[in-house]
Biotite code that builds the C-alpha atoms (Angstrom):
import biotite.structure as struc

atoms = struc.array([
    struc.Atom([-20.012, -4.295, -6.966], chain_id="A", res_id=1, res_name="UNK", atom_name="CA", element="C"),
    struc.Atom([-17.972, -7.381, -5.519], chain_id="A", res_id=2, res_name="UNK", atom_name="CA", element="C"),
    struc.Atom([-16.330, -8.323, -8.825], chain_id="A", res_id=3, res_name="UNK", atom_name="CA", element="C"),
    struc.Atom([-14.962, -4.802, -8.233], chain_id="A", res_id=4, res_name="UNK", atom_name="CA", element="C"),
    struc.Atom([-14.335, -4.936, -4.355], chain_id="A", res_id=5, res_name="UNK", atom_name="CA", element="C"),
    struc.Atom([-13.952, -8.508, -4.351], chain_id="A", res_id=6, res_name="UNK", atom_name="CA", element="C"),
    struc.Atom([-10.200, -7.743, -5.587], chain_id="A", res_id=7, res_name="UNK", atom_name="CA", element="C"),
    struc.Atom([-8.092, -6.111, -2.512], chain_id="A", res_id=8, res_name="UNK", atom_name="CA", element="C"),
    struc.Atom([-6.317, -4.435, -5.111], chain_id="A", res_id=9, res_name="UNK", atom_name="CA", element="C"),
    struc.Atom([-8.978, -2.969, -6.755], chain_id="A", res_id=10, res_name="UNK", atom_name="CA", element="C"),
    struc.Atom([-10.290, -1.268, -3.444], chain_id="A", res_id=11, res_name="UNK", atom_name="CA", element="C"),
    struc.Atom([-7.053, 0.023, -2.286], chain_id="A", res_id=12, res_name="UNK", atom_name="CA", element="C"),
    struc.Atom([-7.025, 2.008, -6.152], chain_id="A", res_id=13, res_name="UNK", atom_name="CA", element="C"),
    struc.Atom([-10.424, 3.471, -5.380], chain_id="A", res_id=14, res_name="UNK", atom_name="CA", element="C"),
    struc.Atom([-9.207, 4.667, -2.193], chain_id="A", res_id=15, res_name="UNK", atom_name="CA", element="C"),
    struc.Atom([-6.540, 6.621, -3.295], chain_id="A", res_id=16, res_name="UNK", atom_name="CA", element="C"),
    struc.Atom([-8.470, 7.823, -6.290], chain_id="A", res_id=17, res_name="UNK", atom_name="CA", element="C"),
    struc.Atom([-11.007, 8.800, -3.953], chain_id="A", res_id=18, res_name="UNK", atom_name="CA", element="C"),
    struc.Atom([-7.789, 10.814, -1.539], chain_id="A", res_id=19, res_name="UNK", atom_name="CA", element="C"),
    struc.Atom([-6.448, 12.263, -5.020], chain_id="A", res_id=20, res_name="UNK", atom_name="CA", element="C"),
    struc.Atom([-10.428, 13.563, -5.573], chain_id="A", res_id=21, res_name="UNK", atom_name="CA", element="C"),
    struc.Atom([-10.321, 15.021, -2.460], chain_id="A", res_id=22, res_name="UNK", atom_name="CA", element="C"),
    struc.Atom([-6.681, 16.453, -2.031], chain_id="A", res_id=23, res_name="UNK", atom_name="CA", element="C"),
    struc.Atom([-7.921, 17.918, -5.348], chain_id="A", res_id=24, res_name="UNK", atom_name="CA", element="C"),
    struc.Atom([-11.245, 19.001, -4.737], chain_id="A", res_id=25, res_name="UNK", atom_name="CA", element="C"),
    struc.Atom([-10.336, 21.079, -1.576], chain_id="A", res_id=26, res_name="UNK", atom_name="CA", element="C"),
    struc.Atom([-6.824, 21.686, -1.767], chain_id="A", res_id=27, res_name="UNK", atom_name="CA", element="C"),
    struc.Atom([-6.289, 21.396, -5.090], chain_id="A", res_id=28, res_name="UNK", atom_name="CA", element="C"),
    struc.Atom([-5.103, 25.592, -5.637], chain_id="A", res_id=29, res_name="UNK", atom_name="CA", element="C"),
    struc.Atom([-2.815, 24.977, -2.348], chain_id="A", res_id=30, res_name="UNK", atom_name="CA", element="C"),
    struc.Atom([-0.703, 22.426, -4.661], chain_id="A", res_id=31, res_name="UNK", atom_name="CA", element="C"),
    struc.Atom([1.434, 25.090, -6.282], chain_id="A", res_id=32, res_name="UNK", atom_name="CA", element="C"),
    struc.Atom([0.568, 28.289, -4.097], chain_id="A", res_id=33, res_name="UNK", atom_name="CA", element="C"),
    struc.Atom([2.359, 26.460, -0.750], chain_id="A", res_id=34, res_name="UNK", atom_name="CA", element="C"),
    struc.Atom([4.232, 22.904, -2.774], chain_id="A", res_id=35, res_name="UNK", atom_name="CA", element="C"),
    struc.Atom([6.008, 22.718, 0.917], chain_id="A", res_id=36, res_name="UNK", atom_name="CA", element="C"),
    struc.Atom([3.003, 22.635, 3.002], chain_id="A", res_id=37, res_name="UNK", atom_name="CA", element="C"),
    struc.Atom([1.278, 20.732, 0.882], chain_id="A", res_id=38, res_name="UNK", atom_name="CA", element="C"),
    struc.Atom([3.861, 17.656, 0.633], chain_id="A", res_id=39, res_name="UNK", atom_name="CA", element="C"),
    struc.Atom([3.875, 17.954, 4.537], chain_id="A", res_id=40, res_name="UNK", atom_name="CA", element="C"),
    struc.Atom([0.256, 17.606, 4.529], chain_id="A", res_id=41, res_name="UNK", atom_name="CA", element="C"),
    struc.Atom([0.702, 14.305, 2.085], chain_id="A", res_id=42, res_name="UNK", atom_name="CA", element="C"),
    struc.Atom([3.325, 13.142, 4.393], chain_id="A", res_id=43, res_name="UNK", atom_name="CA", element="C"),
    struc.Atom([1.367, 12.832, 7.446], chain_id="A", res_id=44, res_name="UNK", atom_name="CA", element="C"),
    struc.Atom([-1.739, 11.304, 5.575], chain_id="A", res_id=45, res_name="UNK", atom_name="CA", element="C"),
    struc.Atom([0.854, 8.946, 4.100], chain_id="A", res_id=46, res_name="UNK", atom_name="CA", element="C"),
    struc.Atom([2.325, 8.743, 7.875], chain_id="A", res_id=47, res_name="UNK", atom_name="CA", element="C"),
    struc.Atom([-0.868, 8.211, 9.561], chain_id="A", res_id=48, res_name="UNK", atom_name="CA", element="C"),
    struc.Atom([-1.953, 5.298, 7.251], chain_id="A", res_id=49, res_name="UNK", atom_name="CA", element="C"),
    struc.Atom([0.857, 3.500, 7.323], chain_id="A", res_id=50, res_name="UNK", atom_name="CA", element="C"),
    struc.Atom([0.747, 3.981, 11.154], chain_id="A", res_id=51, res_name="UNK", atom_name="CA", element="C"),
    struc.Atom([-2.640, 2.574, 11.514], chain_id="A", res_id=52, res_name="UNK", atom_name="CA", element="C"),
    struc.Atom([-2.063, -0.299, 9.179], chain_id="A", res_id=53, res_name="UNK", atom_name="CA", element="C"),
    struc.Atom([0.911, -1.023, 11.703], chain_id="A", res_id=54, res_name="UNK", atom_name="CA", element="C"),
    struc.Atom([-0.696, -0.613, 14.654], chain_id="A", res_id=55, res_name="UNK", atom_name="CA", element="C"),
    struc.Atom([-3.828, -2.029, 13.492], chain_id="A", res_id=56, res_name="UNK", atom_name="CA", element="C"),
    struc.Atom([-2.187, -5.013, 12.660], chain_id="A", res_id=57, res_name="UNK", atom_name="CA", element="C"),
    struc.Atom([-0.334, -5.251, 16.090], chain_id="A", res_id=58, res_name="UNK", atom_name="CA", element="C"),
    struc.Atom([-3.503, -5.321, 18.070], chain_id="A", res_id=59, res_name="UNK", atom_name="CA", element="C"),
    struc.Atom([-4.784, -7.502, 15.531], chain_id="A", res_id=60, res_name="UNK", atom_name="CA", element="C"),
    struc.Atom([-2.230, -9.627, 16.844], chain_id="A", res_id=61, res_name="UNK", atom_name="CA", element="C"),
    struc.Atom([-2.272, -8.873, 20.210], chain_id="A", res_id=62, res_name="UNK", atom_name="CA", element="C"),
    struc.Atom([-5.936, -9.190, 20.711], chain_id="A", res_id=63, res_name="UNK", atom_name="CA", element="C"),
    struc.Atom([-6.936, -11.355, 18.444], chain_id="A", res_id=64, res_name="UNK", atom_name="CA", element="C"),
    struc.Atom([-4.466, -14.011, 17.291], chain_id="A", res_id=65, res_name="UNK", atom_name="CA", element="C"),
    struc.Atom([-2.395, -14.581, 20.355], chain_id="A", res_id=66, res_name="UNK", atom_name="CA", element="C"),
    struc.Atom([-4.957, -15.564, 22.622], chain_id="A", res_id=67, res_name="UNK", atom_name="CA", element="C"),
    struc.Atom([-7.135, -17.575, 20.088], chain_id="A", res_id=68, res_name="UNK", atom_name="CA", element="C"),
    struc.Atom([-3.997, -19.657, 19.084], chain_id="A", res_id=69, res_name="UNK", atom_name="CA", element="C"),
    struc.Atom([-4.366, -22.022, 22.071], chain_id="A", res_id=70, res_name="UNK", atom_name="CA", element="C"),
    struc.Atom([-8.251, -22.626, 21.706], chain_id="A", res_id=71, res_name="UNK", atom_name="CA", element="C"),
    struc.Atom([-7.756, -23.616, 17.973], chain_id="A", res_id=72, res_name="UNK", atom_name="CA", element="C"),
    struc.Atom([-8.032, -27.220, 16.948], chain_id="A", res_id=73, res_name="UNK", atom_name="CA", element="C"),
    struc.Atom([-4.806, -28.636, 16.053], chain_id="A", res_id=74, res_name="UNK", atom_name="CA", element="C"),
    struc.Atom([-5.639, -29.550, 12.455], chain_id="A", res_id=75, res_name="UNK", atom_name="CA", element="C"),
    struc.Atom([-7.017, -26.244, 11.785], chain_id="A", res_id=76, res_name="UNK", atom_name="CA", element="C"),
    struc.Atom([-3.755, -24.344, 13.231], chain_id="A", res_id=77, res_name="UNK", atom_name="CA", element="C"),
    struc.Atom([-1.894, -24.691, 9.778], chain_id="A", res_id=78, res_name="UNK", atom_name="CA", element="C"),
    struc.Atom([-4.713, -22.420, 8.714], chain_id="A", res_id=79, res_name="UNK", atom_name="CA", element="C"),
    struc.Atom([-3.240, -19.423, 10.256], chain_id="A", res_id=80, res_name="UNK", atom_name="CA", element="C"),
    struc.Atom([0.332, -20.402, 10.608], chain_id="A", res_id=81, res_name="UNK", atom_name="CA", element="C"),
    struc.Atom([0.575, -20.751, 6.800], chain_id="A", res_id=82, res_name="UNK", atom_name="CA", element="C"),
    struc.Atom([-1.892, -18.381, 5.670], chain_id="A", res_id=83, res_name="UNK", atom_name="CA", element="C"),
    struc.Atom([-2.824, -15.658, 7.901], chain_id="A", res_id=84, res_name="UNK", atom_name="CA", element="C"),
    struc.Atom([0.005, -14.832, 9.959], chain_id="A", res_id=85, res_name="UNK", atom_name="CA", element="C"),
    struc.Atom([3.018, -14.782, 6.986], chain_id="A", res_id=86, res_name="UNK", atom_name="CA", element="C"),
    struc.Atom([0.269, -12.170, 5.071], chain_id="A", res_id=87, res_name="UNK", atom_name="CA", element="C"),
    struc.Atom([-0.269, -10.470, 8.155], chain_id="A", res_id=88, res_name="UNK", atom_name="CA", element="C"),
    struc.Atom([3.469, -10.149, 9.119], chain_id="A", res_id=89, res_name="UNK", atom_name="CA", element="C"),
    struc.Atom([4.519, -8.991, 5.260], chain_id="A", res_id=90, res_name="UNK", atom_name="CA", element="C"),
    struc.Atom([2.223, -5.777, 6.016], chain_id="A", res_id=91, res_name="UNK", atom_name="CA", element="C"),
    struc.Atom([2.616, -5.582, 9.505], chain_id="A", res_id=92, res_name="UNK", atom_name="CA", element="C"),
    struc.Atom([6.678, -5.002, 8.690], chain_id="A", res_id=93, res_name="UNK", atom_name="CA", element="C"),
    struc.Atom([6.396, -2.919, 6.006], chain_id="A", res_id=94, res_name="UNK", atom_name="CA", element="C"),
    struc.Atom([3.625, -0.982, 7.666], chain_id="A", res_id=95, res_name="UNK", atom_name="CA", element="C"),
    struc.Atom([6.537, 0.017, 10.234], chain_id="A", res_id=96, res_name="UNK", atom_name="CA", element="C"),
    struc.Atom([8.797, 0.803, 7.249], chain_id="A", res_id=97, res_name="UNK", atom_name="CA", element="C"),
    struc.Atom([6.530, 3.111, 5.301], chain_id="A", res_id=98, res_name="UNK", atom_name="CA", element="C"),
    struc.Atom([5.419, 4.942, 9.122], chain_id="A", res_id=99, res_name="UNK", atom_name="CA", element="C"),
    struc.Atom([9.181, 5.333, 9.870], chain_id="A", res_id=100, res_name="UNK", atom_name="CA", element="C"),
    struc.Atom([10.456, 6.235, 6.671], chain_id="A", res_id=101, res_name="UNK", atom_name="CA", element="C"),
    struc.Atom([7.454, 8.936, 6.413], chain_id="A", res_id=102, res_name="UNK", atom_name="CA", element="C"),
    struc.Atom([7.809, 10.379, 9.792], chain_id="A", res_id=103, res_name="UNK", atom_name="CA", element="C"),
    struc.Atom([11.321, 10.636, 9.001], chain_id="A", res_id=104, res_name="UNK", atom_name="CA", element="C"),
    struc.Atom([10.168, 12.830, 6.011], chain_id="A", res_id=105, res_name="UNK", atom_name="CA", element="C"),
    struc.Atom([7.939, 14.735, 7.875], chain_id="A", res_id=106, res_name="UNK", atom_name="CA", element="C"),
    struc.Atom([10.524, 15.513, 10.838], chain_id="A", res_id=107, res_name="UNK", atom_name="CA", element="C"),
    struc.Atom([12.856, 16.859, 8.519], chain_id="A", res_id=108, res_name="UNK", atom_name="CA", element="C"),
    struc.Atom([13.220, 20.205, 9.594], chain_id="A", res_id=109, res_name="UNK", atom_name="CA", element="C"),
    struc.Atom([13.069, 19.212, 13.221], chain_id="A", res_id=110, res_name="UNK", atom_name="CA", element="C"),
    struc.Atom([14.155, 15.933, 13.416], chain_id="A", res_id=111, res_name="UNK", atom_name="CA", element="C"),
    struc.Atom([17.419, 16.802, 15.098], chain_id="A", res_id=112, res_name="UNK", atom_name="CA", element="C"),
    struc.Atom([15.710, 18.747, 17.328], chain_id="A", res_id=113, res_name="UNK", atom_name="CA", element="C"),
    struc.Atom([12.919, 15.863, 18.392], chain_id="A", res_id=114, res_name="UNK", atom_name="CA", element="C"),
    struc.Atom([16.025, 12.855, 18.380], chain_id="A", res_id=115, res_name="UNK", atom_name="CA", element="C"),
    struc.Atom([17.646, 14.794, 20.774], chain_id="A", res_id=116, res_name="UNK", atom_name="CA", element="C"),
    struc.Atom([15.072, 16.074, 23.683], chain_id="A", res_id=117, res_name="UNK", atom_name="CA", element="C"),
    struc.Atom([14.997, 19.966, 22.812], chain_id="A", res_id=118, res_name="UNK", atom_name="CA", element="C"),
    struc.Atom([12.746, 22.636, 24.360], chain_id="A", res_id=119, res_name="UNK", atom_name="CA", element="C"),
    struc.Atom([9.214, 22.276, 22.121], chain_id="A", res_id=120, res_name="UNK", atom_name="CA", element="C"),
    struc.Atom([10.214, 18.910, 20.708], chain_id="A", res_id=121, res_name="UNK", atom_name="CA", element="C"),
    struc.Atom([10.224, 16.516, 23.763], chain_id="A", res_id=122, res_name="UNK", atom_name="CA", element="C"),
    struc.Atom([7.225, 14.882, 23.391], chain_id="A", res_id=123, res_name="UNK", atom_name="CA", element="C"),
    struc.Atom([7.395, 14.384, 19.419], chain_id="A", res_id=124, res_name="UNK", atom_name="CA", element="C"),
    struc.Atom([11.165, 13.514, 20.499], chain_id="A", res_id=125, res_name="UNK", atom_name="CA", element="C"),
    struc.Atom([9.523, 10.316, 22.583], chain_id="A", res_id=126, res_name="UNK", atom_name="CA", element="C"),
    struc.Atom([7.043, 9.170, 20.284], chain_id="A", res_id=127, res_name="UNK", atom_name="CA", element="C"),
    struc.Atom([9.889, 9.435, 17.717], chain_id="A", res_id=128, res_name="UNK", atom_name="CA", element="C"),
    struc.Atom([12.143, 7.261, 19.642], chain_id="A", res_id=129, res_name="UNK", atom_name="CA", element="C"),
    struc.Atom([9.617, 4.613, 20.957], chain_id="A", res_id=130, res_name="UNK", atom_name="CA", element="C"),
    struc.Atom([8.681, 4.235, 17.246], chain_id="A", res_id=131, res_name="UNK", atom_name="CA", element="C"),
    struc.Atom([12.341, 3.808, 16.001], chain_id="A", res_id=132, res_name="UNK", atom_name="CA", element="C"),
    struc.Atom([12.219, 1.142, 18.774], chain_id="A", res_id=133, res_name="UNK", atom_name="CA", element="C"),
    struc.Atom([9.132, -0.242, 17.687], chain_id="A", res_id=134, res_name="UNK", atom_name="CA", element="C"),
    struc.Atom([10.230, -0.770, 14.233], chain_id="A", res_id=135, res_name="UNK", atom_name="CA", element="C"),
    struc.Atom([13.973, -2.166, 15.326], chain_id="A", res_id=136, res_name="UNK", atom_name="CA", element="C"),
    struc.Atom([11.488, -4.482, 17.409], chain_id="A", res_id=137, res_name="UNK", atom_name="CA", element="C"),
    struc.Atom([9.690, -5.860, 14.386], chain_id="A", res_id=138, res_name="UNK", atom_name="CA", element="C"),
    struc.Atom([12.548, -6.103, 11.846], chain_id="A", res_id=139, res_name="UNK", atom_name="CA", element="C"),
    struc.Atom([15.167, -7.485, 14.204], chain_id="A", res_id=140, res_name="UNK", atom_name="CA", element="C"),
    struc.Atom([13.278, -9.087, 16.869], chain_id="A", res_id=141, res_name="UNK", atom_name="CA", element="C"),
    struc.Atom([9.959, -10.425, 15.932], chain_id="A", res_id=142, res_name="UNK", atom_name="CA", element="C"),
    struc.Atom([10.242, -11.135, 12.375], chain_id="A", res_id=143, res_name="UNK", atom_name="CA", element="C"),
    struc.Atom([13.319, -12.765, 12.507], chain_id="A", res_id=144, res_name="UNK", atom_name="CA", element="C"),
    struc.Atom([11.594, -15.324, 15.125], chain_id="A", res_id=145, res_name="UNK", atom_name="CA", element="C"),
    struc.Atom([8.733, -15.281, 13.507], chain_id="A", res_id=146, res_name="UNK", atom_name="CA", element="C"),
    struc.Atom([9.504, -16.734, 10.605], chain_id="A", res_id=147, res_name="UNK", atom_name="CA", element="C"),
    struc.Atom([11.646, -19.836, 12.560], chain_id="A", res_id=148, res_name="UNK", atom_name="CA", element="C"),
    struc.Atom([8.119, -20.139, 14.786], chain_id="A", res_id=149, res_name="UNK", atom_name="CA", element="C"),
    struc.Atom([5.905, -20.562, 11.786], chain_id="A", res_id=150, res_name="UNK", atom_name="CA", element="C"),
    struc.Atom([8.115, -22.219, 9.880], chain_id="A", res_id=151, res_name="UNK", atom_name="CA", element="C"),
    struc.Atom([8.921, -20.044, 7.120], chain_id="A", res_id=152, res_name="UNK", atom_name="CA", element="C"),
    struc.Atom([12.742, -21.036, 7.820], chain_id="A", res_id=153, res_name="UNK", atom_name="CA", element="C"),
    struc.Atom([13.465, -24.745, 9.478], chain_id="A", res_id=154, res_name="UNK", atom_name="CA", element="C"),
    struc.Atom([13.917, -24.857, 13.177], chain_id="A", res_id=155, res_name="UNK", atom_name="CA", element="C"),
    struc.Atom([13.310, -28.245, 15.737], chain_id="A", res_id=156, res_name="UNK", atom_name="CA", element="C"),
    struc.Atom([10.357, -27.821, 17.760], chain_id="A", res_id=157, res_name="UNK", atom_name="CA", element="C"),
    struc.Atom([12.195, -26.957, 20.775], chain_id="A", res_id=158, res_name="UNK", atom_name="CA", element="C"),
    struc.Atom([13.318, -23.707, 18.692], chain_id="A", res_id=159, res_name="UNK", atom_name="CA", element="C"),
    struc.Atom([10.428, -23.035, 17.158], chain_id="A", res_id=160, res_name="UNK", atom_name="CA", element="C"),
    struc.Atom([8.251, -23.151, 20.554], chain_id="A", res_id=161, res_name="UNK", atom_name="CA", element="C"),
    struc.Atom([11.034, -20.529, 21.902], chain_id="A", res_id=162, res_name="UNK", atom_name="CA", element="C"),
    struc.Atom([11.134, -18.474, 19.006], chain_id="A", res_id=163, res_name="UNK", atom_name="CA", element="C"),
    struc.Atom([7.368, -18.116, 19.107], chain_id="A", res_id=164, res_name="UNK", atom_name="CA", element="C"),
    struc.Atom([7.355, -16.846, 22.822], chain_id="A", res_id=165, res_name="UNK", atom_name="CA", element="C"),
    struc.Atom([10.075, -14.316, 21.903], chain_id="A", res_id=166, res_name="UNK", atom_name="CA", element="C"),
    struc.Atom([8.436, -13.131, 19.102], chain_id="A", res_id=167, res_name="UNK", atom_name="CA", element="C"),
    struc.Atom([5.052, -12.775, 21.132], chain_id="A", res_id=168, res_name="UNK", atom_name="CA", element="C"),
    struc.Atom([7.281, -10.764, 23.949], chain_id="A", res_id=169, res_name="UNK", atom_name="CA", element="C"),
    struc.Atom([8.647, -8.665, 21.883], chain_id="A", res_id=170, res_name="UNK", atom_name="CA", element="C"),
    struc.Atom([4.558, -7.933, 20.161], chain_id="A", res_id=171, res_name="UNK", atom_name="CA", element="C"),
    struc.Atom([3.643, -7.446, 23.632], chain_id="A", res_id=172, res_name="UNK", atom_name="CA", element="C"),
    struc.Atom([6.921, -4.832, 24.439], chain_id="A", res_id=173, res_name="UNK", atom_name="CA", element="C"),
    struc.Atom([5.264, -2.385, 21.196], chain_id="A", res_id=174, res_name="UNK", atom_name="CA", element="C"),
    struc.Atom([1.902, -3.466, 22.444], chain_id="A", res_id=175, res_name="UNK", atom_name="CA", element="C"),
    struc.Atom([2.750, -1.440, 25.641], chain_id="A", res_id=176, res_name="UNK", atom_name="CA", element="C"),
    struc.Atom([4.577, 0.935, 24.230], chain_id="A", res_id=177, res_name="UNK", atom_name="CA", element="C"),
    struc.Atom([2.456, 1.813, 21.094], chain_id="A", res_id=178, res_name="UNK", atom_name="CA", element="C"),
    struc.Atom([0.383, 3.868, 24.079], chain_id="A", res_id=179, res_name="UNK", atom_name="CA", element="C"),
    struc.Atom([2.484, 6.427, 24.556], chain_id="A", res_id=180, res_name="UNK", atom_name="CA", element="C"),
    struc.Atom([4.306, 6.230, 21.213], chain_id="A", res_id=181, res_name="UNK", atom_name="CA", element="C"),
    struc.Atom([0.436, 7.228, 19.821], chain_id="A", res_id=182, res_name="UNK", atom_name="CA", element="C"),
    struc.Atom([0.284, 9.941, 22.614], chain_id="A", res_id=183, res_name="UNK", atom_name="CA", element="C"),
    struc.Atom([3.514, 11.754, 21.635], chain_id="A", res_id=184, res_name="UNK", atom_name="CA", element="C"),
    struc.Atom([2.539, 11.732, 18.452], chain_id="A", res_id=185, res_name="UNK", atom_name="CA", element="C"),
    struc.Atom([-1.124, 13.027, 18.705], chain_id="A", res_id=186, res_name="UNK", atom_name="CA", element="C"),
    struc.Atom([-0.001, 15.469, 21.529], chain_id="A", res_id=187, res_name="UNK", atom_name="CA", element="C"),
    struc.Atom([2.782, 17.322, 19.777], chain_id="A", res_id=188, res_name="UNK", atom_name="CA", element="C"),
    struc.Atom([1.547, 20.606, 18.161], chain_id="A", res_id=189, res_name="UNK", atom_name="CA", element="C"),
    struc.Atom([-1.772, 20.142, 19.838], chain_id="A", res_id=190, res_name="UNK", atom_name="CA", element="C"),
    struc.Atom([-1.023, 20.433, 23.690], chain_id="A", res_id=191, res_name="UNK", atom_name="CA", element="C"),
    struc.Atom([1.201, 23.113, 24.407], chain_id="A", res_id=192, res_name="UNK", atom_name="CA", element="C"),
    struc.Atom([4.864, 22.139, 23.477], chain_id="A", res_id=193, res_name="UNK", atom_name="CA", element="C"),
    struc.Atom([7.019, 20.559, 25.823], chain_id="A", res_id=194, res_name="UNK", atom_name="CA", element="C"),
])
């Protein structure tokens, strides 16, 4: 079983094997009676994984690596800085890609209508919003320091020590507002529209 699991790659297959199985098992007839609903319903599984991968990986970050960083023996440091944190920050970005781009697919019809505050779509409209700023955060703001704090492009130490407390700022802005970004989106079509 671990020469099969062993390989990250290999588990990730089974996974979505195992999603296809299911999709198939129970919804399987729904694929060509309702092709509309059902690419919805793919959209928001796709949505909500690549949401928790995001998010998963910003607490990761947040309550993990942050506040170990200072209690870790200097030698040992390189560990994560070279390691860790650049593999960590390659799916933590493109886990905010692949949640934007498919919410963005699963707005569609209403996306107008959620961007801009409309009766029944405020709330959706807000956790659309603070994710769009969430994302600009990590593109724009925190990988761009990022890589200049771990060294991934040259910087002195003086930049490098600033670039790491703006990139930790900016984690701890979509720390705060990954809150009510995840209440927006649980709450809309559940709570009574707003």
């Amino acid at each position: 079983m671990a020469a099969i699991l062993g390989k990250l790659s290999n588990a990730l297959l089974i996974g979505l094997l195992a999603m296809v199985g299911v999709i198939i098992a129970f919804h399987g007839g729904a694929i060509g009676e309702d092709a509309g609903g059902w690419t919805l319903g793919f959209l928001r599984a796709v949505h909500v994984w690549a949401g928790i991968l995001w998010i998963g990986l910003l607490y990761y970050f947040n309550f993990v690596q942050i506040p170990t960083m200072p209690s870790v023996p200097a030698e040992l440091k390189p560990g994560v800085s070279k390691y860790i944190a650049p593999r960590a920050l390659l799916f933590f970005r493109h886990g905010s890609l692949l949640t934007l781009f498919a919410g963005i697919g699963l707005g569609g019809a209403y996306l107008v209508e959620a961007l801009t505050f409309q009766e029944g779509f405020r709330v959706i409209g807000l956790g659309m919003w603070l994710g769009l700023i969430m994302a600009f955060n990590v593109w724009f703001l925190i990988w761009p320091n990022q890589k200049i704090a771990l060294g991934i492009v040259d910087g002195t130490a003086e930049q490098k020590a600033k670039a790491a407390t703006t990139a930790m700022i900016f984690s701890r802005t979509n720390f705060v507002l990954s809150f009510p970004m995840l209440y927006c989106m649980i709450a809309h079509g559940h709570i009574a529209p707003v």
